[in-house]
N, C-alpha and C positions, 0 to 999 in steps of 0.2 A: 221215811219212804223215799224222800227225794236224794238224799244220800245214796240209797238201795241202789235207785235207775242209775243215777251218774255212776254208779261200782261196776254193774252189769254191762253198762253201754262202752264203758272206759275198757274191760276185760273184753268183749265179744271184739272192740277195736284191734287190740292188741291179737286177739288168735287168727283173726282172719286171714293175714297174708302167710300165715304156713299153708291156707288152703289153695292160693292162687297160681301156683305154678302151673297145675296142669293145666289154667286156663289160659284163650288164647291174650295177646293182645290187649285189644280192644276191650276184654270182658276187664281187663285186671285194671285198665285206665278206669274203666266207670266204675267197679267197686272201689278204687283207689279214692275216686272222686268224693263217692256215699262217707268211707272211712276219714277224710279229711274236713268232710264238711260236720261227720258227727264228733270227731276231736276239738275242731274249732269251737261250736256251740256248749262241749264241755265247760271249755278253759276260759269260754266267754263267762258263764255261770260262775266258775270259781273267783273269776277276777270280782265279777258284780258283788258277790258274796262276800270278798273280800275286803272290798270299798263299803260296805256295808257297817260289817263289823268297826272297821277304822273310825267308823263317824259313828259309832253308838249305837247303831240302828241295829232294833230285833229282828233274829234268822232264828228258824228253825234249828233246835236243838242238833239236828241231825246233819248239820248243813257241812260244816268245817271236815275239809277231804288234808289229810295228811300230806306234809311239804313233801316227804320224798314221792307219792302218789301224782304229783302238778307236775317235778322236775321231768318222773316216767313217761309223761302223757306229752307234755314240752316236746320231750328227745323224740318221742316216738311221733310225731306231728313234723318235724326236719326230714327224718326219716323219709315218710311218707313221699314228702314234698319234692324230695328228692330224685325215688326213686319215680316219680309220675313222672316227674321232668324228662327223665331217661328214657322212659318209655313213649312220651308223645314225640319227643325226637327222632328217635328212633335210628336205621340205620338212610344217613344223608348220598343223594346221585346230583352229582352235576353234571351235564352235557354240555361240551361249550364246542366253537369250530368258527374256521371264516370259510368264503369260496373266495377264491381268487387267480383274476388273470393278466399273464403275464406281456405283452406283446414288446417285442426287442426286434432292432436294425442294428444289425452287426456290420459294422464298418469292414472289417474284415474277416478271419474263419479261423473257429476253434474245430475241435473235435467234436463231430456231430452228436456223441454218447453225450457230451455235458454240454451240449450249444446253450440251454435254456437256462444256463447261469457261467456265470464268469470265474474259471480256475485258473490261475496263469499255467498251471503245468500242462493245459492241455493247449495253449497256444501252440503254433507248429514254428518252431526256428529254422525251418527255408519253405522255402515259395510253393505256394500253390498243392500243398501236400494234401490240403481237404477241399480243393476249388480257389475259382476266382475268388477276389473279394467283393461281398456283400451280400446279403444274407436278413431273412424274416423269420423269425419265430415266434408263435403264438402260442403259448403254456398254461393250462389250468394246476401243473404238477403240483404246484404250492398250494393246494388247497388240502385244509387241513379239519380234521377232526379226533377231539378227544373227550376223554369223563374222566371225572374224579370224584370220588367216595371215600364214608369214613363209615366205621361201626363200629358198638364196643364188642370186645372179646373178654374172657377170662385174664388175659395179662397187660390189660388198657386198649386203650381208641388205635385202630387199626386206620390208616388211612390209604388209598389207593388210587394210581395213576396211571393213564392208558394213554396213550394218543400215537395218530399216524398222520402222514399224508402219501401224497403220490407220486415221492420224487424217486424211481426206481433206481435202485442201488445194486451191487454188488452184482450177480447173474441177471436183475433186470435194470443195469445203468440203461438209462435214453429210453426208456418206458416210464408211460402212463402207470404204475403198477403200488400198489400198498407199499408201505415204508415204513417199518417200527420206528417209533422215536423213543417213548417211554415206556416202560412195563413194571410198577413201580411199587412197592409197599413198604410203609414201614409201622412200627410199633412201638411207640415211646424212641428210643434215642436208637436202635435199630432199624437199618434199612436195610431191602435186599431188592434183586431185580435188574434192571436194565435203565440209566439214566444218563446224566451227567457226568462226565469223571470227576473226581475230587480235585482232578489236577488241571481243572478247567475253573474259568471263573467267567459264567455266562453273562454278568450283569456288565462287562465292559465291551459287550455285543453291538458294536453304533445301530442307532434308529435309520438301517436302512431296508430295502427294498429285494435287493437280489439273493438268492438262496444261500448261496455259499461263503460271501462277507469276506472280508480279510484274510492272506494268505497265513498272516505271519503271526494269528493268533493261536492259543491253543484248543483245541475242540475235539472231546471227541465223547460219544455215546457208547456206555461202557457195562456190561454186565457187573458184577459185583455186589459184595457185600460189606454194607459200611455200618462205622459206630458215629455217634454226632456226638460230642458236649456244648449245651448253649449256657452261652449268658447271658448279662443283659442287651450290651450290645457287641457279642462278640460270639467267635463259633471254632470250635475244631472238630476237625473230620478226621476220620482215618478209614483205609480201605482196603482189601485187597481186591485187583480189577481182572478182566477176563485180561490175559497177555497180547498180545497182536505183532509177534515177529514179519519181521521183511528184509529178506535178503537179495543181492541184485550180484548176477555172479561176472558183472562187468567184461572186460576181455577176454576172460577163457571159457565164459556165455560164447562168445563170436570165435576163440580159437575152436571148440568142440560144443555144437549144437545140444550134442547127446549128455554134455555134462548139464549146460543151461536146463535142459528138458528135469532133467532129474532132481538136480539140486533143489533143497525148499528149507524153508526155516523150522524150527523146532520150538515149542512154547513149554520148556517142562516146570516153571512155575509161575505163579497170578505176579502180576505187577503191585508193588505198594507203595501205596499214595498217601498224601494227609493233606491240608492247609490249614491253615489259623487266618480266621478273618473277623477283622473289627472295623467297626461302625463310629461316623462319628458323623455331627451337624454338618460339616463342610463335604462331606464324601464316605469314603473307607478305601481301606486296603486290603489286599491280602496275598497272604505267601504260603506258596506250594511248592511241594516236592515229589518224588517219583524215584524209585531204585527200582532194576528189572534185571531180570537175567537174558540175555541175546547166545542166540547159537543156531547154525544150522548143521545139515547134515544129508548126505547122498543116498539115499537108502539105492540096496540094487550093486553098488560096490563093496567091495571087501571092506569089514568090520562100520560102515556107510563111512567110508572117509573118500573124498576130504569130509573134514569137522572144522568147527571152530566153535567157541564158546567166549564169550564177552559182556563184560558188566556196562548196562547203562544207566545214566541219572538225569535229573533233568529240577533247575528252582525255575517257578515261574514268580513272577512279581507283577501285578496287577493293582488297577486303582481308578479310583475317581475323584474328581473336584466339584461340588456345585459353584454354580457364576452368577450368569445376571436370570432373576424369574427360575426356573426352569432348568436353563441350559447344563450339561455337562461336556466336562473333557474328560476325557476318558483313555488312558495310559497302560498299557501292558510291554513287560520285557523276557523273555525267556532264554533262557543259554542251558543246553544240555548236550549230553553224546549218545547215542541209537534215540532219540525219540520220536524220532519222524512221526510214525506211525499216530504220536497224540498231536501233531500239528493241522491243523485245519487246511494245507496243501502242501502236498511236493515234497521226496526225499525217500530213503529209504534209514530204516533202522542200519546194517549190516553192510559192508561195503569189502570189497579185497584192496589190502594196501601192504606193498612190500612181502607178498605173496601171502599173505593169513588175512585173516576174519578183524575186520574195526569196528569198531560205532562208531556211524559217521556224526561231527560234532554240528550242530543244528545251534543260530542266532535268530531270534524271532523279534518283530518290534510291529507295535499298535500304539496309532495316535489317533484318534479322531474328537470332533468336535459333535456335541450335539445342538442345535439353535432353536428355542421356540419361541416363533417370532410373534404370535400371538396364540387365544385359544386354539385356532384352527389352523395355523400355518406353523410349517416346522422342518428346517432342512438338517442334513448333516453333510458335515465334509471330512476328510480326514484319508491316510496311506496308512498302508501295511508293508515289511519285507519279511519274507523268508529266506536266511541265506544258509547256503549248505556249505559246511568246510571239505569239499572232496575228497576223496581218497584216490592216491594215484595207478590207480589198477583198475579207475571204473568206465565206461563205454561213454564215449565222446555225444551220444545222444542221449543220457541222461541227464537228470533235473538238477541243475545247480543253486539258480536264485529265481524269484519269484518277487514281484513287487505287485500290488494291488491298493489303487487309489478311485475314489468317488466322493460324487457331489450329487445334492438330490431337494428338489422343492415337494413338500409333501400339502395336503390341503384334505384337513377332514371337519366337513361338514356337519354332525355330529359323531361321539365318539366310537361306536361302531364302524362307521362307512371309515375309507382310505382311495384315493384319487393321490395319485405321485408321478413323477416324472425324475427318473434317474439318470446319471452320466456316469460312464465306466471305463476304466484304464488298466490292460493288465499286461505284464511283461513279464517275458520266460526267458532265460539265461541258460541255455545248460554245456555239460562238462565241456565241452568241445569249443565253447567262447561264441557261439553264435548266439542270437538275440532275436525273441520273434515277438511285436508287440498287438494289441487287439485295443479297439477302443467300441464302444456301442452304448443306446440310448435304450432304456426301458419305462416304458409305460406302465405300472399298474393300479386296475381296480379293484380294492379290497374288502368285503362285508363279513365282518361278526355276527356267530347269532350267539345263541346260549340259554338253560334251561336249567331250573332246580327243582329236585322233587324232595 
């Protein structure tokens, strides 16, 4: 008889999750639960039974349950276990964000659109083109919020990325106004959406303070569709990215208005990216690359010419060292032709040189230091240059070089909160040999929150 029950109880375990689908949730956790707890008291039984036997001791005739019957009840108890797991997990939201505000004394005058952070190409190279000098700005724009989520799907763990802040860009640069940063998913080693370029390497971003960072690094937030291969401690990417032409029609912009007006760049395929990056106890490295197609074109004239069409490329080589505790140096070099567009300031992809269409050739260099002087205190110092190789056909107030350097005493009280006091240096160069420099101090106060359901 007691055989009979364990056969019944073992069998009713077994059919039941054909029946649970249509149920919600919750119902299939708690029969899940009932189905696990009556496998377990099974397999406790046959073990008892089994120690039993081992030592002599009399069992019921009926008692001994076939090995392959233990093994089925075994697998089907993993099973179970399993898929419970799955389901009390379920699909994961995190909310995270800080608020934070900026207040900055500008020794001298940028360009009002980007006052609230320091670009060297908006410095002005002669006098008084945006006012006296000196200047108050007080910015909430870097306040930031984002989520991130995972779920499973049919083809594995889906995981998703969202975040914005308020640093108004493109039609609303110099606005309070939403800012995409991330838009982000991927699926196993597939990624799609809007992130980081591949040809960017965020993690040698110094611990500093002002929004826009180093001129001469590469940076840029890029639609695209990537593949990943990881290892242990290593990574390759590959990508194709939304395109981003820029053409500057230099002097014959200023001989004919009406060509300037017209003239505009062409994007007719994705840019392709990759890097290989590895990991090691002392830092890591990595190296990236970028092939693009450049062209523009005059729509509105015959056959839209002028035209031009020009290949650009671009290796970045980036890196870190750890030092003493804590600290990092952190090293990036880049050399390419048209890639302005992926540099973090100033230049143009396309340029007129010897009356046709170039890629203008772009040298980028990042060095800075990161110090953590104890838990709570923590400075960085460290320059950036962006230099542009000109093309001799381009308008004497364009961007040629760009140099950006800072120092900054940081103090966080616990690891949430942020209290800083920043020093800022940036110099504009452009084609015409003038030089216009900017120096300013920023205060800010910064609080994390963050949430998981």
């Amino acid at each position: 008889m007691r055989r009979i029950i364990a056969l019944l109880v073992f069998t009713l375990c077994a059919a039941l999750p054909a029946s649970l689908h249509a149920a919600t949730d919750a119902e299939r956790i708690e029969m899940l639960e009932k189905q696990l707890e009556a496998q377990r008291r099974l397999l406790d039984s046959l073990q008892s039974e089994l120690e039993q036997l081992k030592r002599g001791q009399p069992t019921l005739a009926v008692d001994v349950i076939p090995e392959e019957d233990r093994a089925d009840a075994e697998s089907e108890l993993i099973t179970l276990e399993t898929e419970q797991e799955e389901l009390q997990e379920g699909p994961q939201l995190e909310l995270y964000g800080h608020f934070q505000i900026d207040s900055i004394y500008d020794f001298k005058r940028v360009d009002p659109t980007w006052e609230s952070t320091l670009r060297p190409s908006t410095i002005p190279t002669t006098d008084d083109v945006f006012g006296t000098d000196g200047n108050t700005i007080i910015s909430v724009k870097q306040t930031q919020f984002g989520m991130k989520a995972h779920t499973t799907t049919p083809l594995g763990l889906l995981h998703g990325w969202f975040e914005f802040d308020f640093f108004g860009t493109g039609t609303d640069a110099g606005d309070t106004k939403f800012n995409l940063r991330h838009a982000w998913a991927e699926i196993g080693s597939f990624g799609f959406g809007q992130t980081n370029s591949v040809f960017t390497d965020v993690s040698v971003f110094p611990n500093v303070v002002d929004w826009w960072g180093p001129s001469g690094w590469v940076f840029n937030r890029n639609a695209q569709l990537r593949y990943t291969w990881l290892a242990e401690a290593s990574e390759f990417a590959v990508a194709l990215e939304k395109p981003n032409g820029s053409f500057n029609s230099g002097i014959f912009g200023e001989l004919s208005p009406e060509f300037d007006e017209d003239v505009r760049a062409k994007t007719k395929y994705p840019d392709l990216t990759a890097h290989w990056r590895q990991e090691f106890d002392f830092g890591h490295y990595q190296v990236a690359g970028v092939i693009r197609h450049l062209e523009f074109e005059t729509p509105g004239f015959p056959e839209s010419r002028p035209r031009g069409v020009e290949n650009g490329w671009g290796i970045n080589l980036t890196g870190s060292l750890n030092s003493i505790g804590n600290d990092k140096l952190k090293l990036g070099l880049v050399y390419g032709e048209g890639i302005a567009s992926f540099m973090n300031d100033g230049g143009v992809n396309l340029a007129p040189h010897n009356n046709e269409a170039d890629a203008v050739p772009v040298l980028g260099i990042i060095a800075y230091y990161d110090r953590y002087w104890s838990p709570r205190w923590s400075s960085s110092i460290g320059f950036s240059i962006n230099d542009a190789d000109v093309r001799n056909q381009q308008s004497a107030d364009e961007f040629d070089k760009g140099v950006y350097a800072s120092a900054n005493l940081l103090y966080t009280p616990y690891p949430e909160f942020l209290i800083g006091t920043e020093f800022l240096y940036g110099e504009h160069k452009d084609v015409g040999g003038r030089v216009g420099e900017d120096y300013r101090v920023q205060f800010t106060v910064k609080h994390k929150l963050g949430t998981s359901f």
